[in-house]
Structures are given as C-alpha cells and as structure tokens.
N, CA and C atoms as a LAMMPS dump frame, in Angstrom:
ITEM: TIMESTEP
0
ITEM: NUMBER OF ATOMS
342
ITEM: BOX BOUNDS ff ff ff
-5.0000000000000000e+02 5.0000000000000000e+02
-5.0000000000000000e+02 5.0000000000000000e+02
-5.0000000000000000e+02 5.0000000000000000e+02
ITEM: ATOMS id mol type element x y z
1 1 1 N -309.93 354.633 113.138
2 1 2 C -309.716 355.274 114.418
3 1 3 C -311.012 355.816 115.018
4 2 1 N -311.798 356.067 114.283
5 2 2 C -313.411 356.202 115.006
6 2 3 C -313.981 355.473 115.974
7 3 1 N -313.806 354.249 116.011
8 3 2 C -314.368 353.045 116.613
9 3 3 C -313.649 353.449 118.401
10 4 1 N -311.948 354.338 117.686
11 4 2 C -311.621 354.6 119.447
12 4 3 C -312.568 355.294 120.048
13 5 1 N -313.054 356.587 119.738
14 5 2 C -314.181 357.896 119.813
15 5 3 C -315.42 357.08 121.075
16 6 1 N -315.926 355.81 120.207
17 6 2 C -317.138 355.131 120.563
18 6 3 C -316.628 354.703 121.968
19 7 1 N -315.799 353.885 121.733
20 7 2 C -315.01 353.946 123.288
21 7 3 C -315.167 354.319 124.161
22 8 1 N -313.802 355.354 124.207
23 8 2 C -314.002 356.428 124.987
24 8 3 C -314.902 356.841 125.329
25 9 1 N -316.192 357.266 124.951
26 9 2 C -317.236 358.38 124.85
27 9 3 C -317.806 356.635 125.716
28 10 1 N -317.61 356.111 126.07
29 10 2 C -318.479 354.661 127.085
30 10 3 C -317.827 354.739 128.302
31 11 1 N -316.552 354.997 127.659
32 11 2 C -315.136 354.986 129.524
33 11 3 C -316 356.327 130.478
34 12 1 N -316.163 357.572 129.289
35 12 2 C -316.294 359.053 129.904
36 12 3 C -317.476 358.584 130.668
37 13 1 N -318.83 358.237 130.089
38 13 2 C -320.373 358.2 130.81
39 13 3 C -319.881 357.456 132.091
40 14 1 N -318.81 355.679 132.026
41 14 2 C -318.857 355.296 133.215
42 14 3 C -318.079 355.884 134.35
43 15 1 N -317.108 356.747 133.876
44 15 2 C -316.609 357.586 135.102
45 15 3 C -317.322 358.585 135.386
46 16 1 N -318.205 359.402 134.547
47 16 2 C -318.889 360.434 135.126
48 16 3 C -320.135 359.855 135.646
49 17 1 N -320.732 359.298 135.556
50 17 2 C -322.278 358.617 135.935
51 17 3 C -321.639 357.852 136.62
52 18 1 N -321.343 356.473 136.828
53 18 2 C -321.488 355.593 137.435
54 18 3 C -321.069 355.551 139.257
55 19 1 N -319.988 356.863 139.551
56 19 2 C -319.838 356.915 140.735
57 19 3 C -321.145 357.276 141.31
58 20 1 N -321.942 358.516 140.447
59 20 2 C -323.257 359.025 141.653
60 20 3 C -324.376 358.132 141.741
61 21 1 N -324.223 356.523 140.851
62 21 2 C -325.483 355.746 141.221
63 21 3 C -324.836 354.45 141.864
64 22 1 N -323.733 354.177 142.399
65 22 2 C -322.974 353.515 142.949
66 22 3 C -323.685 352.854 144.152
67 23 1 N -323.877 353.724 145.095
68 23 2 C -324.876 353.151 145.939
69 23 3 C -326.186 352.829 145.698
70 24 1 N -326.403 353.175 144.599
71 24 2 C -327.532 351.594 144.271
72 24 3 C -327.527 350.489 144.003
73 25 1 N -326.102 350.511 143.575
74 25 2 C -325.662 348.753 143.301
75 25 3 C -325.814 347.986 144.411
76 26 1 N -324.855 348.922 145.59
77 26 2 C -324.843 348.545 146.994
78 26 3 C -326.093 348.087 147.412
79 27 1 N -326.797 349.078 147.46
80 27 2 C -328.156 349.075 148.003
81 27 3 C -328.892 347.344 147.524
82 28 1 N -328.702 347.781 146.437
83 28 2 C -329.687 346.412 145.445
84 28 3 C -328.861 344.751 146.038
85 29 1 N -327.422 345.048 146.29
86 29 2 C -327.052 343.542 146.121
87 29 3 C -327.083 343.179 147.967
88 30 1 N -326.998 344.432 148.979
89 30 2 C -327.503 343.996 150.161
90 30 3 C -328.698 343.552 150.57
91 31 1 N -330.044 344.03 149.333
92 31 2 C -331.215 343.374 149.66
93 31 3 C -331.32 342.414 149.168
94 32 1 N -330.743 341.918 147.796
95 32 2 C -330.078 340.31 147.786
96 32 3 C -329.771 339.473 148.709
97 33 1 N -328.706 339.963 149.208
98 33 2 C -327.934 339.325 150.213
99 33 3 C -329.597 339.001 151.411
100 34 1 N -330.159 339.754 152.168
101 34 2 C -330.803 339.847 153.184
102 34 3 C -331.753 338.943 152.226
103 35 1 N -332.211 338.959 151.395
104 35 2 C -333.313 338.233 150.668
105 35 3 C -332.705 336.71 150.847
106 36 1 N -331.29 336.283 150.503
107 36 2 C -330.678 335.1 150.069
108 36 3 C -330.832 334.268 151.616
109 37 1 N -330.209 335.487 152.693
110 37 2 C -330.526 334.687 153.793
111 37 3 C -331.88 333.856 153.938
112 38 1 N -332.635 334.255 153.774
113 38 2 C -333.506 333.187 154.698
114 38 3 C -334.278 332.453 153.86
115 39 1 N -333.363 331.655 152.379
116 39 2 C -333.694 330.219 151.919
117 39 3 C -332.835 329.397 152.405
118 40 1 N -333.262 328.351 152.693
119 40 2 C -332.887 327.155 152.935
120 40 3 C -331.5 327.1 151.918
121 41 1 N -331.038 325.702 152.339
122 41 2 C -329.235 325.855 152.203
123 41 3 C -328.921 326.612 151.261
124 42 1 N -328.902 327.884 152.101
125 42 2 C -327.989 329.227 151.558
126 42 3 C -327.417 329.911 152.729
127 43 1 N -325.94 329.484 153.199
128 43 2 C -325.303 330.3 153.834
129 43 3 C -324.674 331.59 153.112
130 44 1 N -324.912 332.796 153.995
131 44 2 C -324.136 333.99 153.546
132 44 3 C -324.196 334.668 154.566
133 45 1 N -323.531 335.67 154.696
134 45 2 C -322.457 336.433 155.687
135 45 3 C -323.49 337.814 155.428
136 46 1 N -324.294 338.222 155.641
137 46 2 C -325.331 339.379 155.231
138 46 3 C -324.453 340.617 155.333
139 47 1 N -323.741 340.647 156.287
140 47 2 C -322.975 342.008 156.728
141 47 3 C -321.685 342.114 156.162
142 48 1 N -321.285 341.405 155.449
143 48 2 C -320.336 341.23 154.754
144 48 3 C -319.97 341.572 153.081
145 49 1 N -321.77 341.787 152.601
146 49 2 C -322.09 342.359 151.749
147 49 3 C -321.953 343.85 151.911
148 50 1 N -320.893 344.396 151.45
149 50 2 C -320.646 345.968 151.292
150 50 3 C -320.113 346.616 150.246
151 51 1 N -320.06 345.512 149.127
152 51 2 C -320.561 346.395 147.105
153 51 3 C -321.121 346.023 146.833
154 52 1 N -321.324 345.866 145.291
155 52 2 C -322.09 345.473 144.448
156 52 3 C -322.041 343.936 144.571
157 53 1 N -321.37 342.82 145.066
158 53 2 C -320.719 341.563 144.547
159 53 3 C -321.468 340.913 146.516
160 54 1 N -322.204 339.717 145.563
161 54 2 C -322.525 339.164 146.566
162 54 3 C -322.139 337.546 146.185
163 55 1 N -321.554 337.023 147.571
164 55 2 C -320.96 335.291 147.484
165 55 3 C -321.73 334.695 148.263
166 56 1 N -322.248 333.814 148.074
167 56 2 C -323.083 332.626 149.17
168 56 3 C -322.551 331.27 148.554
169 57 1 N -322.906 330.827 149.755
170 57 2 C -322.279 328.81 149.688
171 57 3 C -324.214 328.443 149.67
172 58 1 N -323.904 327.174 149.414
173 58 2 C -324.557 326.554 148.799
174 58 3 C -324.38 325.131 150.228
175 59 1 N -325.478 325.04 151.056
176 59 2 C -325.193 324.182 152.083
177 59 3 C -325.81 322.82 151.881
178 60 1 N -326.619 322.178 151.082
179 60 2 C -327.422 321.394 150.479
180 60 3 C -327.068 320.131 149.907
181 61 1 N -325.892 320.402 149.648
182 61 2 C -324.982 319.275 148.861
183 61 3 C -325.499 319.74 146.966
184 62 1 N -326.079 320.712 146.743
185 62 2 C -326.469 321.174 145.308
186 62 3 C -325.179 321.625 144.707
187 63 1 N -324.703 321.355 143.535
188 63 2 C -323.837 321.723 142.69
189 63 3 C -323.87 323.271 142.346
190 64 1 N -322.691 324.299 142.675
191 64 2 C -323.418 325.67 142.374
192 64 3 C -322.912 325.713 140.728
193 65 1 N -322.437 324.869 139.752
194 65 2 C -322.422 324.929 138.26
195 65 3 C -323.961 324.301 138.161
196 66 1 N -324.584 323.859 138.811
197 66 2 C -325.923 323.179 137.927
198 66 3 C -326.925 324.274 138.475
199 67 1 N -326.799 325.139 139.852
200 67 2 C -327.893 326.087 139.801
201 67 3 C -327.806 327.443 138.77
202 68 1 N -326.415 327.865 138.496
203 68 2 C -325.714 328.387 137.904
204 68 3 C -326.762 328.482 136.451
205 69 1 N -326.296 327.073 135.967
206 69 2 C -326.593 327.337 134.375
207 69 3 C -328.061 327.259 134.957
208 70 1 N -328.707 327.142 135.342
209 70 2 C -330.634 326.741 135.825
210 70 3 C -330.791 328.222 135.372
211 71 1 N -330.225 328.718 136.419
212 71 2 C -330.252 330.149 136.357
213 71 3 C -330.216 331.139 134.974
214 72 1 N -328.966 330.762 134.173
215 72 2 C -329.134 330.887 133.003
216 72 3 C -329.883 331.134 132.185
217 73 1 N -330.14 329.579 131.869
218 73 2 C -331.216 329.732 131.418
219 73 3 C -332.903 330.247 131.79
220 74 1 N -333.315 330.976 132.254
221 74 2 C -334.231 331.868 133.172
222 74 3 C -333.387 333.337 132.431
223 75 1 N -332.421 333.228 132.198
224 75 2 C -331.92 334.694 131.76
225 75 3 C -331.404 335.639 132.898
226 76 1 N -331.064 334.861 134.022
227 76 2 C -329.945 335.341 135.489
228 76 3 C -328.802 335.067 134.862
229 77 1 N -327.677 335.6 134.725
230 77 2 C -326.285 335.549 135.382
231 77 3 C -325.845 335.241 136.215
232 78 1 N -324.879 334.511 136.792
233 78 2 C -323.96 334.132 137.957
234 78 3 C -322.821 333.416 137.868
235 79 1 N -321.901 333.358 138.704
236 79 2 C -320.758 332.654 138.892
237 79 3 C -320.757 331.351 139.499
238 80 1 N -320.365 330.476 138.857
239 80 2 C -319.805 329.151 140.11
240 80 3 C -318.516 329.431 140.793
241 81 1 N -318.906 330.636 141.661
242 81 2 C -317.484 330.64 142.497
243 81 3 C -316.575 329.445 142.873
244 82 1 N -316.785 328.435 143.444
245 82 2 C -316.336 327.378 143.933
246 82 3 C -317.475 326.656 143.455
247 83 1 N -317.321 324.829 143.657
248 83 2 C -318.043 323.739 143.972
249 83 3 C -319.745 324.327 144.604
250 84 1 N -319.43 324.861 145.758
251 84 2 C -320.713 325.069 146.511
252 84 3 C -320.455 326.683 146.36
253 85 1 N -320.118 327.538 145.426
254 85 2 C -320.335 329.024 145.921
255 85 3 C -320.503 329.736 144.492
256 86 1 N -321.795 330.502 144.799
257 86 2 C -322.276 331.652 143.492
258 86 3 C -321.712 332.754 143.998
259 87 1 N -321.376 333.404 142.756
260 87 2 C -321.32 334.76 143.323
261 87 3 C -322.336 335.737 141.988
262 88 1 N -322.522 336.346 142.559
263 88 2 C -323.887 337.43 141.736
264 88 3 C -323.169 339.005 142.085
265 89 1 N -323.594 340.058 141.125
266 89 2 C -322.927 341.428 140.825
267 89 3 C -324.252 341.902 140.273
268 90 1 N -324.453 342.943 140.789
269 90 2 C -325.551 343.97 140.934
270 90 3 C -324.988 345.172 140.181
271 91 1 N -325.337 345.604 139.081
272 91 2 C -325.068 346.851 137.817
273 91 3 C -326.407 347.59 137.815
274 92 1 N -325.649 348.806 136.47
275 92 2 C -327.062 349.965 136.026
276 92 3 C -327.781 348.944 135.904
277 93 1 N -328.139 347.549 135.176
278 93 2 C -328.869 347.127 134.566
279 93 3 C -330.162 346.16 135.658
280 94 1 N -329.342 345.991 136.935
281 94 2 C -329.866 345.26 137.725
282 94 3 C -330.9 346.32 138.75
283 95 1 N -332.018 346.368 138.964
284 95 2 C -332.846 346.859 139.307
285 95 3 C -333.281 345.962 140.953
286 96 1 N -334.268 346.767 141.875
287 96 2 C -334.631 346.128 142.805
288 96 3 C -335.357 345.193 142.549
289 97 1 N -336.127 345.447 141.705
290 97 2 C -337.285 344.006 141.343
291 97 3 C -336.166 343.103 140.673
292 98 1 N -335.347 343.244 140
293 98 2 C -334.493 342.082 139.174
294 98 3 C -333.706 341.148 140.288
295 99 1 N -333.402 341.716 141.611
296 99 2 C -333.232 341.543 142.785
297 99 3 C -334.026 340.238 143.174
298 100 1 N -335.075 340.866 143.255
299 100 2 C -336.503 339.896 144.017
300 100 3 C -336.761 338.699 143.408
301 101 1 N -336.777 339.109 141.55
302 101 2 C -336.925 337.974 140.894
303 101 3 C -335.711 336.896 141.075
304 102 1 N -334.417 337.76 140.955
305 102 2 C -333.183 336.634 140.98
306 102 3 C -332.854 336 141.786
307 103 1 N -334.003 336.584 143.5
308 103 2 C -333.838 335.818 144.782
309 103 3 C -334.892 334.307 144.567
310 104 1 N -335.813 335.126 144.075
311 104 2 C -337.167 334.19 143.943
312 104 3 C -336.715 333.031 143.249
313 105 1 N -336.228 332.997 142.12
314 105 2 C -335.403 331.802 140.648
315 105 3 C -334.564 331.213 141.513
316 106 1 N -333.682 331.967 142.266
317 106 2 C -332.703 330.722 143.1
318 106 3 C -333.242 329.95 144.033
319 107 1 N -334.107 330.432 145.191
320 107 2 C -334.687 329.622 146.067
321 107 3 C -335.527 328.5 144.948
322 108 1 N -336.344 328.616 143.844
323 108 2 C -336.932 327.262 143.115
324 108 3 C -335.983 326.705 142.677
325 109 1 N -334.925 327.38 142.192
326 109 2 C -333.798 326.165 141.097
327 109 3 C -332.912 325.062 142.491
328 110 1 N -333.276 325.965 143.737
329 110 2 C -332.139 325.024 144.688
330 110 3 C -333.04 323.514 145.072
331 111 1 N -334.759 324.477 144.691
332 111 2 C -335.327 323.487 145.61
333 111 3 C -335.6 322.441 144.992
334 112 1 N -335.717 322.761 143.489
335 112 2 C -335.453 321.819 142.528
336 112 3 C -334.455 320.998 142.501
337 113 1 N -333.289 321.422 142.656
338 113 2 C -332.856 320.083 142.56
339 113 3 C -331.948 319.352 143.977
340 114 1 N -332.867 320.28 144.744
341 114 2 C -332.292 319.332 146.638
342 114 3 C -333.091 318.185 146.172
C-alpha cells in the first residue's frame, strides 16, 4: 500500500502546482503555433491555439506518421492526428527553447522529405 502514498503525493504537486504554471504551457504552444505558421506546407489556425495542444495539417502531400516518427527519433514527441495532421502538447517539461528547437526539426524533417 505504499506505492499508493507515491501516487498520490504526484496527483497532490499536479493539482497544487500545475494550475499556477498553466499559462506557460499556453504561452509556449502559441509560440509554436505562430512559429509553425510560416513553414511551408504547414497549415494551422494560429488563433485557434488556446491550450497547451497544438494541431496542424500537413499541406505537402508528406505523410504526418513519417514526420512523426523523424521526429522521434530527434527525441520530439508527436501525434499522427490524421493522415496529414500532428498534433504536439506543450508540458512542465517543454520549455520555450524546446519550442524553437521542435519548430526548427519539423520545418527540416518536412523539407526532407517534400
């Protein structure tokens, strides 16, 4: 029954901490978003970004499972939302520079393989 303790004591920090840095997630995945806009086939909705969770299509004819795992491997995370759509989530762990870099890795992995 200890192992519950460890738990809990993870649930408590993310309800007490995680609401007052909340808007940094925000913060971090709208300068994503504004960053994502202006590569080449990457449609996204900039203003539409209002949490942590950002979706873009993929306009290129690029597979978003093959930028996906590219990504991966680089040590990014992401979703193959759909055929043509990533979606990316901004946490404590995701920083503004992790931002920049994860904008920077997608614009080469797309251009790689347009």
């Amino acid at each position: 029954m200890r192992q519950v303790g460890v738990l809990a004591a993870a649930g408590l920090i993310a309800l007490e901490q995680g609401p007052k840095r909340l808007h940094e997630d925000h913060a971090n995945a709208r300068l994503l978003a504004e960053i994502l806009a202006n590569i080449d086939s990457v449609a996204i909705d900039v203003d539409a970004v209002e949490t942590n969770i950002v979706i873009f299509k993929l306009t290129g004819g690029v597979s978003a499972a093959d930028v996906v795992a590219r990504l991966k491997a680089r040590g990014i995370l992401a979703s193959a939302f759909t055929r043509d759509a990533i979606r990316l989530v901004t946490h404590l762990d995701v920083d503004r520079a992790a931002c920049v870099t994860a904008a920077e890795a997608l614009a080469e992995e797309i251009a790689a393989l347009s």
